[in-house]
ROKEFI-230180 format. One record per residue: y negated, x, z negated of N, C-alpha, C, O, CB in turn. Coordinates in Angstrom, 2 decimals, padded with zeros to 5 digits, m for minus. Each point is the difference from the previous one (the first is absolute). Glycine has a CB too. Layout:
<sites>
+---------+---------+---------+---------+---------+---------+---------+---------+---------+---------+---------+---------+---------+---------+---------+
:    n.c2 :    n.c1 :    n.c3 :   ca.c2 :   ca.c1 :   ca.c3 :    c.c2 :    c.c1 :    c.c3 :    o.c2 :    o.c1 :    o.c3 :   cb.c2 :   cb.c1 :   cb.c3 :
+---------+---------+---------+---------+---------+---------+---------+---------+---------+---------+---------+---------+---------+---------+---------+
:       Y :       X :       Z :       Y :       X :       Z :       Y :       X :       Z :       Y :       X :       Z :       Y :       X :       Z :
...
+---------+---------+---------+---------+---------+---------+---------+---------+---------+---------+---------+---------+---------+---------+---------+
</sites>
This chain:
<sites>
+---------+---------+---------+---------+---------+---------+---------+---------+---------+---------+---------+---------+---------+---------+---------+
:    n.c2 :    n.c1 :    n.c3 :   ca.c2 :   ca.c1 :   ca.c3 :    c.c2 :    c.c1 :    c.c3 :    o.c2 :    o.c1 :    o.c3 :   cb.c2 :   cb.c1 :   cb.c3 :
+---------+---------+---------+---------+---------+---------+---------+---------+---------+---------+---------+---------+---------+---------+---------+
:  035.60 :  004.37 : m003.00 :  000.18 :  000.64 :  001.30 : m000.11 :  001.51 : m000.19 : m001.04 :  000.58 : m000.30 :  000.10 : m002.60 :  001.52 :
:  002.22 :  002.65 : m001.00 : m000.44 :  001.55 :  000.15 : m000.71 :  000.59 :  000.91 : m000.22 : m000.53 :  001.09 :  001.83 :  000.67 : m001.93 :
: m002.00 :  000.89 :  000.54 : m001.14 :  000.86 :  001.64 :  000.87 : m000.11 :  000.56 : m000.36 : m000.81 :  000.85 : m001.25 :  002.68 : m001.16 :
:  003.70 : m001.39 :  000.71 : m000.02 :  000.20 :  001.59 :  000.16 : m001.29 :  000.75 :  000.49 : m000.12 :  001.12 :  000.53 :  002.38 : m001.38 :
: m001.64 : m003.44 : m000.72 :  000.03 : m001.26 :  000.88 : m001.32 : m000.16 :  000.39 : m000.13 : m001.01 :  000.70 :  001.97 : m000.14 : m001.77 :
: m002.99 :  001.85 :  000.84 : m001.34 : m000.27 :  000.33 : m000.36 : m000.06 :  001.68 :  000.24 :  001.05 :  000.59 : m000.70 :  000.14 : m003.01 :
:  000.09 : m001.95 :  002.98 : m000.46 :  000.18 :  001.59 : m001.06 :  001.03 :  000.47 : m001.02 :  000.30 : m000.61 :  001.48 : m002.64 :  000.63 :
: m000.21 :  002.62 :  000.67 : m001.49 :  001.30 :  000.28 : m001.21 : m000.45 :  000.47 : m001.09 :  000.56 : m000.08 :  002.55 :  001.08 :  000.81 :
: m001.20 : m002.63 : m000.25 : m001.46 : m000.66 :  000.49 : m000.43 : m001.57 : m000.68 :  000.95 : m000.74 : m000.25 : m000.41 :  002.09 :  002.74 :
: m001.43 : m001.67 : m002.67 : m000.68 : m001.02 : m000.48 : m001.13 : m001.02 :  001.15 : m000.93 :  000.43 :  000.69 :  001.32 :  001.33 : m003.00 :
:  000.10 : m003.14 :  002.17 : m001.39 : m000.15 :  000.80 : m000.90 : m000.61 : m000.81 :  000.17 : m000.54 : m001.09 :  000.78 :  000.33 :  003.21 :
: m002.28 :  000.40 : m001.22 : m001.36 :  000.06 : m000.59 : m001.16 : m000.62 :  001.14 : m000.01 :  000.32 :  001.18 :  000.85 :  001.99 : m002.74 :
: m001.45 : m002.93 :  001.16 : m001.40 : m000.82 :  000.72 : m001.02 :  001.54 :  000.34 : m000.13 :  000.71 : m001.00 :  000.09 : m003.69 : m000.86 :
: m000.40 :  003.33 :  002.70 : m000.54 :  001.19 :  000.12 : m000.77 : m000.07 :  000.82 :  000.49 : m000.41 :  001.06 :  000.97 :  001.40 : m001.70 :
: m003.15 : m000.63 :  000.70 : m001.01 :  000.56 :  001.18 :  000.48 :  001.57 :  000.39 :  000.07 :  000.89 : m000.85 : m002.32 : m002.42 : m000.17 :
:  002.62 :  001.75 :  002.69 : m000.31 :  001.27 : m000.13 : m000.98 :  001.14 :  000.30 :  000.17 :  001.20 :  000.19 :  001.46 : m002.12 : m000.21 :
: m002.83 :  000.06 : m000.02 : m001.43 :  000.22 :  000.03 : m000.95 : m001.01 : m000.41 :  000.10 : m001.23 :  000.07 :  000.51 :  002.56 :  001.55 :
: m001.77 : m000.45 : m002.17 : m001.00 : m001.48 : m000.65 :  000.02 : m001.12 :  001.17 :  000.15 :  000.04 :  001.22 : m002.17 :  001.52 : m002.72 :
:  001.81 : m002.50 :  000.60 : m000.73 : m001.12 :  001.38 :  001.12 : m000.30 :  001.07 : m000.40 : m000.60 :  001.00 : m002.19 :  001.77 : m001.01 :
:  003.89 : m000.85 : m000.05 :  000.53 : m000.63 :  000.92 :  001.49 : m000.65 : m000.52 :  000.58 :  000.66 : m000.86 : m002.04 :  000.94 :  002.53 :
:  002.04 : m002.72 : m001.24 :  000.82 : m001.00 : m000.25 :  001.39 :  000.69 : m000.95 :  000.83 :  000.83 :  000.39 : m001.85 : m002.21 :  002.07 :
:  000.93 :  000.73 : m003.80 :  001.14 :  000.20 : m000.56 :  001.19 : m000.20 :  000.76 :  000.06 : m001.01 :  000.70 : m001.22 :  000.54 : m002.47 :
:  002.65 :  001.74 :  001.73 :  001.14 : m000.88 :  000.20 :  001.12 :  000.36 : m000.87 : m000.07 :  001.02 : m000.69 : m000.60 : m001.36 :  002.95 :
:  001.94 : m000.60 : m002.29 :  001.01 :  000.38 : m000.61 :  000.34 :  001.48 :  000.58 :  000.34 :  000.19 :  001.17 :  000.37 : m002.70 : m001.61 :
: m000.83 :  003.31 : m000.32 :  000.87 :  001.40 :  000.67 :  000.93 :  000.48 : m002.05 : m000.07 : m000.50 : m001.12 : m002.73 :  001.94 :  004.14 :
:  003.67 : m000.05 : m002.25 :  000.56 :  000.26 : m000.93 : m000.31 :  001.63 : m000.55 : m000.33 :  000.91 :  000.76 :  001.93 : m002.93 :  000.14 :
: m001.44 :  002.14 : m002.11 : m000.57 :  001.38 : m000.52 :  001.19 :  000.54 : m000.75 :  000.95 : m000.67 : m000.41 : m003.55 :  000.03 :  000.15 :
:  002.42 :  001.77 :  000.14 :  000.83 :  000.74 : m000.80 :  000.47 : m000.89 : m001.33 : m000.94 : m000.74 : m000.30 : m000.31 :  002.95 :  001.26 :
:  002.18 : m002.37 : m001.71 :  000.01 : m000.15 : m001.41 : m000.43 :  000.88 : m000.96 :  000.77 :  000.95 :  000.12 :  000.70 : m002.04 :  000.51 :
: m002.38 :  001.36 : m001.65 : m000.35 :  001.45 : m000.58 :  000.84 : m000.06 : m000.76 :  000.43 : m001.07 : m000.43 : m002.59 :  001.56 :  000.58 :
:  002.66 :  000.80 : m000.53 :  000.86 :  000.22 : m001.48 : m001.29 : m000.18 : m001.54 : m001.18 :  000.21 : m000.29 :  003.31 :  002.08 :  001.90 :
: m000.73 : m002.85 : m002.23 : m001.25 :  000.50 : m001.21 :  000.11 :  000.99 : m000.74 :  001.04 :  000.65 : m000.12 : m001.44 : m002.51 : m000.18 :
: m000.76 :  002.09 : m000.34 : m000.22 :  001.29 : m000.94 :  000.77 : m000.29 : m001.23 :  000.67 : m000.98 : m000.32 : m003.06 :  001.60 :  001.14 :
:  002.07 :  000.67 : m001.54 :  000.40 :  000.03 : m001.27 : m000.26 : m001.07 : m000.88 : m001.21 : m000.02 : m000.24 :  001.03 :  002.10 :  000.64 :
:  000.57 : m002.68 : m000.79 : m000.24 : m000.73 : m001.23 : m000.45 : m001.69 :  000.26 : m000.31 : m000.83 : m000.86 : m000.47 :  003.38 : m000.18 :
:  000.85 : m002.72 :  002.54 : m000.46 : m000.92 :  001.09 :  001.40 : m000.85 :  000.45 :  001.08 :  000.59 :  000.01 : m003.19 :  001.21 :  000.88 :
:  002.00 : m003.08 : m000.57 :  001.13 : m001.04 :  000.26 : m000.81 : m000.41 :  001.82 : m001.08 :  000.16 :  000.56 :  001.93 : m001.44 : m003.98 :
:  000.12 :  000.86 :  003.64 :  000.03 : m000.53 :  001.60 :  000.23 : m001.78 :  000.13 :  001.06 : m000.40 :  000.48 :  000.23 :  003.05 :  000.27 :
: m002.16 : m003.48 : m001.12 :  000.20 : m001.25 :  000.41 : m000.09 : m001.15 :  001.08 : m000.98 : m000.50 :  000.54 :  000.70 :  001.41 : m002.17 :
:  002.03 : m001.24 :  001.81 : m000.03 : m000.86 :  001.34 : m000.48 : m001.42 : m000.05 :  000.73 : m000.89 : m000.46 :  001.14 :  002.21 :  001.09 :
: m003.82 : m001.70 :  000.12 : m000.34 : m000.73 :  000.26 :  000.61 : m001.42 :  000.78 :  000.17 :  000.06 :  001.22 : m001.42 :  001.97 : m001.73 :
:  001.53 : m003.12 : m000.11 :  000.30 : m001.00 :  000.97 : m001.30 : m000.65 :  001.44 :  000.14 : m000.26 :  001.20 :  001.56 : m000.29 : m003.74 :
: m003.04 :  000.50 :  001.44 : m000.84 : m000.41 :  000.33 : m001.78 :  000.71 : m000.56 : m000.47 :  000.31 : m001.09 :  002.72 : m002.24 :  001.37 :
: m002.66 :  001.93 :  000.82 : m001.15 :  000.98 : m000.87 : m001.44 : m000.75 :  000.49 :  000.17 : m000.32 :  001.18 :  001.30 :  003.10 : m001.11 :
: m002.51 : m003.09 : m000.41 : m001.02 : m000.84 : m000.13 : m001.23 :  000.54 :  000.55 : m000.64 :  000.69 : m000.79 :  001.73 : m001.58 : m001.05 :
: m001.71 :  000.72 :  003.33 : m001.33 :  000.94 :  000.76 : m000.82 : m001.14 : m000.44 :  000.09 : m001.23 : m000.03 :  000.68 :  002.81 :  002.49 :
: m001.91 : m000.32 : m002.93 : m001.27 : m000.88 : m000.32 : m000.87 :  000.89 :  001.11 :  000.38 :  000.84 :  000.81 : m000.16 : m001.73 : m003.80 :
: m001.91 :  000.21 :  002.61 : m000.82 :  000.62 :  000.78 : m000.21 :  001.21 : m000.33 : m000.52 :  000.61 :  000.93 : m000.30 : m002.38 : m000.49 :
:  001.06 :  002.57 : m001.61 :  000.10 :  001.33 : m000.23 :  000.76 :  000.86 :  001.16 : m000.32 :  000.87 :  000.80 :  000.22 : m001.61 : m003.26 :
:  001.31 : m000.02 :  002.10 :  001.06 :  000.78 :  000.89 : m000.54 :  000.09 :  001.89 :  000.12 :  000.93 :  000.81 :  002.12 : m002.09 : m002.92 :
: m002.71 :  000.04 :  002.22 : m000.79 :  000.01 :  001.74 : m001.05 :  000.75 :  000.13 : m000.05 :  000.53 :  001.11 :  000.45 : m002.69 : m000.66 :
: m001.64 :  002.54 : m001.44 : m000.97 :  001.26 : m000.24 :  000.83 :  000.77 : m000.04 :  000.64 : m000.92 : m000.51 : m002.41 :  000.32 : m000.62 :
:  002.37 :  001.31 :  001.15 :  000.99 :  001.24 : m000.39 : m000.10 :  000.12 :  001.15 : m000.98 :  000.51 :  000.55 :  002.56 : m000.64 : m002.39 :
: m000.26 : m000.47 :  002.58 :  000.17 :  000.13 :  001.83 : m001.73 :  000.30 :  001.17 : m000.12 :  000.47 :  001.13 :  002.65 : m002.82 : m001.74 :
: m003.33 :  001.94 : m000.15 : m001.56 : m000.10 :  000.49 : m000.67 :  001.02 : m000.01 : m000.97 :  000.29 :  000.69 :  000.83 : m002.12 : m001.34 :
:  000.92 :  002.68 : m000.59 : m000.85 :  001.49 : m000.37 : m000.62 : m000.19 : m001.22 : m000.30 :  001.01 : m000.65 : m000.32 : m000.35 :  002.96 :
:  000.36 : m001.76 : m002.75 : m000.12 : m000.10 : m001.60 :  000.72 :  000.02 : m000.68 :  001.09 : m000.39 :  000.41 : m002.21 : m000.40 : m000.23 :
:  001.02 :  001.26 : m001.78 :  001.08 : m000.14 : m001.02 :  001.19 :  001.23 :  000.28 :  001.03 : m000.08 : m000.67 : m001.54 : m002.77 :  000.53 :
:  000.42 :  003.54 :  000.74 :  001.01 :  001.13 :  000.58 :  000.47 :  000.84 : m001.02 : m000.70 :  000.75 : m000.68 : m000.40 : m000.65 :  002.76 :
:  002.40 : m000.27 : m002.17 :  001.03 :  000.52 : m001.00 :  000.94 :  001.12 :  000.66 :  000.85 :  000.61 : m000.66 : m000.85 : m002.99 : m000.54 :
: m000.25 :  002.61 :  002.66 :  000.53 :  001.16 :  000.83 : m001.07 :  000.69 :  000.75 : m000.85 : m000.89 :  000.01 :  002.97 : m000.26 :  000.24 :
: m002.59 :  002.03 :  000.32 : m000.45 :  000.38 :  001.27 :  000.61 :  000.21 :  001.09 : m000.64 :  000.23 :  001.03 : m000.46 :  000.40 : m002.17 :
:  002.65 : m000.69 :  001.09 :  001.04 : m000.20 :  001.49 :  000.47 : m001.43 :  000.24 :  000.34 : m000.83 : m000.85 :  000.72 :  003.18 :  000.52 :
: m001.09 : m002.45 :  001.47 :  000.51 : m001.42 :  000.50 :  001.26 :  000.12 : m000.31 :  000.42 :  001.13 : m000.30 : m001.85 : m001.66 :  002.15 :
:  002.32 : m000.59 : m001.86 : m000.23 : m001.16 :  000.63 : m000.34 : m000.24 : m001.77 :  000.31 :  000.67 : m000.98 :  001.36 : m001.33 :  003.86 :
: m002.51 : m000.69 : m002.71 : m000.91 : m000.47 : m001.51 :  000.89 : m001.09 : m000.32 : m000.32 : m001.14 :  000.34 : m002.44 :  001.60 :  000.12 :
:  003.89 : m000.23 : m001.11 :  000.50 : m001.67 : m000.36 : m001.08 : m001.05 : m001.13 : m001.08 :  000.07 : m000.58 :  003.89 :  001.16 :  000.77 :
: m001.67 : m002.17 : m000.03 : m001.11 : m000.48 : m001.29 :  001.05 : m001.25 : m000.78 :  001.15 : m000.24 :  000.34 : m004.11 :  000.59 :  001.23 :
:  002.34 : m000.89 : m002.46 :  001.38 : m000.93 : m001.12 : m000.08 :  000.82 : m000.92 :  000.70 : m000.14 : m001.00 :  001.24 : m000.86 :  002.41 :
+---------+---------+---------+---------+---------+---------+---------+---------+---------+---------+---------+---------+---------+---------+---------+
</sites>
């Protein structure tokens, strides 16, 4: 797939604040960096890690919305 076939948005399982109900919403697609590949997920696997995240634990951003997978 070349980039100008890439979609701009992606969806994603997301809190957009601690503590309150994940939903399907959609986010930007990021470009990748240098030296970095872009892989299209069929299926991606939430554990309880990924639900601490959305909770305020395990936090890999400090801006919402917190996906997780």
């Amino acid at each position: 797939m070349d980039s100008g076939s890439l979609p701009k948005t992606y969806k994603a399982l997301a809190a957009k604040e601690d503590n309150t109900p994940r939903r399907l919403i959609e986010l930007p697609l990021p470009k990748p960096g240098q030296n970095q590949i872009l892989l299209k997920m069929a299926f991606v696997p939430i554990n309880q890690t990924d639900l601490l995240c959305c909770n305020g634990f395990y936090r890999f951003t400090d801006k919402p919305p917190y996906p997780v997978g």
